[in-house]
N, C-alpha and C positions, 0 to 999 in steps of 0.2 A: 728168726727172720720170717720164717713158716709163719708159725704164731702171729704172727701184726698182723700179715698178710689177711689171716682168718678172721681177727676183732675187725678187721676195716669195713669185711665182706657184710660180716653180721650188720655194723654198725648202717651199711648203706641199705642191706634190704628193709632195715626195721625203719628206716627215713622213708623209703618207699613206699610202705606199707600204709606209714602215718599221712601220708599225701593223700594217697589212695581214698584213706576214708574218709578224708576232707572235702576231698572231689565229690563223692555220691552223697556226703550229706546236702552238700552245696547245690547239685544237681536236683535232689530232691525237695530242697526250699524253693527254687525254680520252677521244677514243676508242680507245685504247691500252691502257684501263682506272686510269690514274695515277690520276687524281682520281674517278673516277664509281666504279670501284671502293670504292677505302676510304671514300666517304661511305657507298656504300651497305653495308660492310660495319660499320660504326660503326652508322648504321640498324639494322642487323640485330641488333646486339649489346645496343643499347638495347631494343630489344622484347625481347630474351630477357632481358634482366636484370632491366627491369621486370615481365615477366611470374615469373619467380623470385622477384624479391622480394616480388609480391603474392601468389604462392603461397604466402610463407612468413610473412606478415603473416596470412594467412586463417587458417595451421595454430596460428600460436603465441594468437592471436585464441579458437581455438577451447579452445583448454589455458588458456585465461585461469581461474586459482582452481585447476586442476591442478598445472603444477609453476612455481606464481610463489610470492612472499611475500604476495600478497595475503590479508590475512585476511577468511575465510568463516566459514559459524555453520550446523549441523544438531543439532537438536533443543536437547540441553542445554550444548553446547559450542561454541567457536571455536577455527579450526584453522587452519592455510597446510598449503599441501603443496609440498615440493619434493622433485627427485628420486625423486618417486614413492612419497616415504612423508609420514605425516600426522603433525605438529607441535600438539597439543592447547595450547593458548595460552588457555584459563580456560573460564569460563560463559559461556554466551549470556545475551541476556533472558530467553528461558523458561525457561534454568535457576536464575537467581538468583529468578526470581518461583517458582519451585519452593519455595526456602528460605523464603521468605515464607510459600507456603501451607504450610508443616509438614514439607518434604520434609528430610529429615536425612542421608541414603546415597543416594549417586553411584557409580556403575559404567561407569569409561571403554570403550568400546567398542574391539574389534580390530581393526576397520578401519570406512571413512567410504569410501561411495560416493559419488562427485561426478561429472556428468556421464555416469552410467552406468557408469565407470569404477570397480573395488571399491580402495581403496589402505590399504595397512596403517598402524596405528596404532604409532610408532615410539619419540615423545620427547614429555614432558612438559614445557612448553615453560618458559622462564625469569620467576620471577615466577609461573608460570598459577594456582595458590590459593593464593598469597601471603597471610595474613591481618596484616598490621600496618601501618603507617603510616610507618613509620621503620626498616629493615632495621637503624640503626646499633646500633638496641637491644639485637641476637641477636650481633653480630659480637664474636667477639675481637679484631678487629686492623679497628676501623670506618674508622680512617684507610687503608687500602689500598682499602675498597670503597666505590665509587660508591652514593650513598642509593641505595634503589628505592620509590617512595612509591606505592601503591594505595588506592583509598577503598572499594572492596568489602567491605566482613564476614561471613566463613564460619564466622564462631565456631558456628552452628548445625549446622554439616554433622561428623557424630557417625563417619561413616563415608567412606573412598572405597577402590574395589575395581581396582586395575590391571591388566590383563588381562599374558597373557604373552608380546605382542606387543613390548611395548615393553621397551627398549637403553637410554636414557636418559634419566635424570632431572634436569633443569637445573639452574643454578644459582638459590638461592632460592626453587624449588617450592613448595616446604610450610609456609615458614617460618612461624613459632609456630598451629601448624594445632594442632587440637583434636581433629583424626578419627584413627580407626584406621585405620592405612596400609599396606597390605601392600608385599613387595617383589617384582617379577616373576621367576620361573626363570630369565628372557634377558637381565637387567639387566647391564649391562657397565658403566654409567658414575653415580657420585654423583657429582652437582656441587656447586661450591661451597655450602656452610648450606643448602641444600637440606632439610634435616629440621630447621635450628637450632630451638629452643627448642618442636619437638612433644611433648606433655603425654600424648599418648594412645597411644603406639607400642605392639608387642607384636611385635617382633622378635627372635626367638630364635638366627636364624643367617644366614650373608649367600648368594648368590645364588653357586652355584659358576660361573657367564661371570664374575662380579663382576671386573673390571682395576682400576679409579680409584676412590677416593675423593677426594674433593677437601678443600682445606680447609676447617675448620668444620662435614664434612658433617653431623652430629649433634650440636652444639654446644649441650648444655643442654637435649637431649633425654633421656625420660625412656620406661623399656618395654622398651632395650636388654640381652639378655641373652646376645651375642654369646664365643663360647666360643673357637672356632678361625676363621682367614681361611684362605679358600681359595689354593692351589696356584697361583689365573689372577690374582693379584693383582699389578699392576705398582708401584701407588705408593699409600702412606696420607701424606694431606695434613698439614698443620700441624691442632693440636688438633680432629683427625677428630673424636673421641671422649670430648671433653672438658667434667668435671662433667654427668657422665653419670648422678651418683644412684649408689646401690649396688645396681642389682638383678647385675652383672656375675659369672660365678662363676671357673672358672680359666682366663686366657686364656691361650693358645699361641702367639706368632709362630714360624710352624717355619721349618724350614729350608730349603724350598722356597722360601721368601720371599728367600733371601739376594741377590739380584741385583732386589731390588724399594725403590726409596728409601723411606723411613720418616721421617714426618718431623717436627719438632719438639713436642715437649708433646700427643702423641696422645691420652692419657689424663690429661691433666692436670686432680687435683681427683674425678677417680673413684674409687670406690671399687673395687678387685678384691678376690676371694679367695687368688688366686694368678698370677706372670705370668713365664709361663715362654719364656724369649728362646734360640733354636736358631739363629738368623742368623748367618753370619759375622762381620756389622760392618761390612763397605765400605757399605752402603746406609743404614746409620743414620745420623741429621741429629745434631750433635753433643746436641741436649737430647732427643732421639726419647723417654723416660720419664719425663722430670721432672715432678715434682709429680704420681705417682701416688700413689694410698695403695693399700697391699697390707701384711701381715704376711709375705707369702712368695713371695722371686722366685729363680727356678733359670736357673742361667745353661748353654746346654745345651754339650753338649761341642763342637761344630761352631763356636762365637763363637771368632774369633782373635783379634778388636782391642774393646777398650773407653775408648773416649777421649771426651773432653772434658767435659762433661756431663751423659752419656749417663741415669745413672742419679739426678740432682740432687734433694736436696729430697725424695728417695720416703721415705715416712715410714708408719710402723703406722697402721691405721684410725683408731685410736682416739687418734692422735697425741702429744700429750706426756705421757699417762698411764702413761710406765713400760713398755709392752708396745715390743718389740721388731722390728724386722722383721727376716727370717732370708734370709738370700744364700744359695745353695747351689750351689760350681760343681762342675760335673759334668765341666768338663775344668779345662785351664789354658788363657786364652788368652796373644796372644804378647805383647800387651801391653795394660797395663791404668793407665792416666793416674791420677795423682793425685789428681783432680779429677772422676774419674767419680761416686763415691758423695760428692758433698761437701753439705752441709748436710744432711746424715741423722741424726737424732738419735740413735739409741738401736739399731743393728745387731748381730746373730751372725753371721760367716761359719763357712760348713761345706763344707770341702773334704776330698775322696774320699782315706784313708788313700795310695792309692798315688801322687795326686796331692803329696801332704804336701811332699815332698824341691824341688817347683820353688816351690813357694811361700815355702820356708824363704831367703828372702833380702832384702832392704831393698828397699822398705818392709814387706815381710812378715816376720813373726816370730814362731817356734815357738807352736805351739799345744798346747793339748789332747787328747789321744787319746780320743775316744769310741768305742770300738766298730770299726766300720771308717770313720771318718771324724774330721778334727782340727778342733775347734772354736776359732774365735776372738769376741770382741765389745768394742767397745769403744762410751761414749756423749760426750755431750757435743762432739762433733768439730770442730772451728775449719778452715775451709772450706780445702779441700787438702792438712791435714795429716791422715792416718791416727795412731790411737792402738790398742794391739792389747794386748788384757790375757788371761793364761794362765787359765782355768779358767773355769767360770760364775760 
């Protein structure tokens, strides 16, 4: 019994012992820097990181209504600001209680100071004087757009003044607005229906930055006297420009435009005086004309391709009364579809005597000598077939 007693003794001092040296090596990696180091360096990284991040919490804290989405409201308006320009996003309270007391003309401001800070006034935000209830009412194509539903009524506001700060007009801005709208010098961008069905416009010519139109961006808008598009122009949407009223006189797509897409039923349902097309053709959408009404389109010498149903449906103003619409090409392009001019009622083509000789071949056939130039016309046309009659 003695005997156990002794191996137990041994057995715990030599436990002991092995601790022991466990501890002072341990001890001595510590003070070695292994562990007391990188705790304290981890320590240190946390105070700097926390103190950063709370540095950068106070800074963005402080920009709070600066460059967030947050919308804010001075005077007559609500804005967000991001990236340091201002986003007008409609009326305030006191500007709608404005329309109440009698106030009729708004004049957006060119910049909004917030926070002391001066920041320019940029974009007209989407929706921001929306007047209707149901956007699907203005849309040509309502099945691609999302409703946008507002309860506000600006039917009274007779006026609004855009400063020439602002680049862009959002999509569905104005829609069935009742004021007179000007367009800014620096405007680069119409967004979608953005003027659809405005009553009161008095737009003579577009904004030379003007790049985008969007689709529908004048959609059954009325005031449009639009002649030439500028040189900066990248793309006109699906029926920009369409049932537009006849105030339009002779438009021009030049030929700077050729590398710019154009795109279906632009003018579709409007009346022109004349519409004269200089584009190559790689940018036009196959219906880019259809359903104009014009008495007279000139096709300029610079067009090489005319295909599919580029020119569909374009009919005289005055439509099945007999009157004519007159084609006039001024070059030959290289190819010209069957189905370009189709459902046209009642056409004269008038191609340049020296042009005469590439035209004289199927589907073309001998014309008229007027002067220095060969007449053709033919009416009644059964949709892709050409019919071509000698003389007036």
């Amino acid at each position: 019994m003695k005997e156990n007693k002794g191996i137990t003794l041994v057995a715990l001092i030599i436990t002991i012992i092995v601790l022991l040296i466990l501890a002072v090596v341990t001890i001595s990696a510590v003070n070695e820097g292994s562990l007391f180091s990188h705790a304290n360096n981890a320590a240190t990284k946390y105070k700097e990181g926390a103190e950063a991040e709370d540095s950068t919490i106070q800074r963005l804290l402080g920009k709070l209504g600066q460059d967030s989405n947050a919308v804010a409201e001075q005077g007559d308006y609500t804005y967000t600001i991001e990236n340091g320009e201002v986003t007008i996003t409609g009326l305030s309270p006191d500007g709608k209680a404005k329309i109440t007391n009698g106030t009729t003309q708004f004049s957006i401001p060119s910049e909004i100071t917030d926070n002391d800070n001066a920041y320019p006034v940029t974009t007209i935000g989407q929706g921001a004087f929306l007047n209707c209830t149901n956007i699907e009412a203005v849309i040509s194509n309502p099945e691609e757009v999302q409703p946008i539903y507002k309860t506000e009524d600006y039917d009274k506001i007779t006026k609004i003044i855009l400063p020439d700060s602002i680049t862009v007009i959002s999509d569905y801005a104005f829609v069935l607005s009742k004021a007179n709208i000007n367009l800014p010098s620096n405007l680069t961008e119409i967004g979608e229906a953005s003027f659809a069905g405005c009553s009161n416009l008095s737009i003579s010519q577009l904004p030379s930055a003007i790049e985008t139109i969007e689709n529908n961006a004048f959609y059954r808008a009325t005031g449009i006297t639009i002649t030439t598009f500028p040189n900066s122009i990248t793309s006109i949407g699906d029926y920009a420009f369409a049932y537009c009223g006849s105030a339009f006189g002779d438009v021009t797509i030049p030929y700077s435009l050729s590398s710019a897409h154009i795109g279906d039923n632009i003018f579709n349902g409007t009346v022109l005086n004349s519409l004269t097309v200089d584009v190559t053709g790689t940018g036009l959408s196959k219906s880019a004309f259809e359903g104009t009404q014009t008495n007279n389109i000139i096709i300029g010498e610079h067009v090489q391709t005319l295909i599919d149903n580029v020119f569909k449906d374009v009919n005289s103003v005055n439509g099945n009364s007999g009157e004519m619409t007159t084609v006039t090409f001024l070059g030959r392009p290289n190819q010209i579809d069957h189905s370009s001019f189709a459902d046209m009622y009642s056409v004269t083509f008038i191609v340049p005597w020296t042009q005469a000789n590439k035209f004289n071949n199927e589907p073309w056939q001998a014309g008229k000598k007027d002067g220095n130039v060969v007449r053709f016309h033919y009416s009644d046309m059964a949709e892709g077939t050409y019919y071509y009659y000698h003389g007036e």
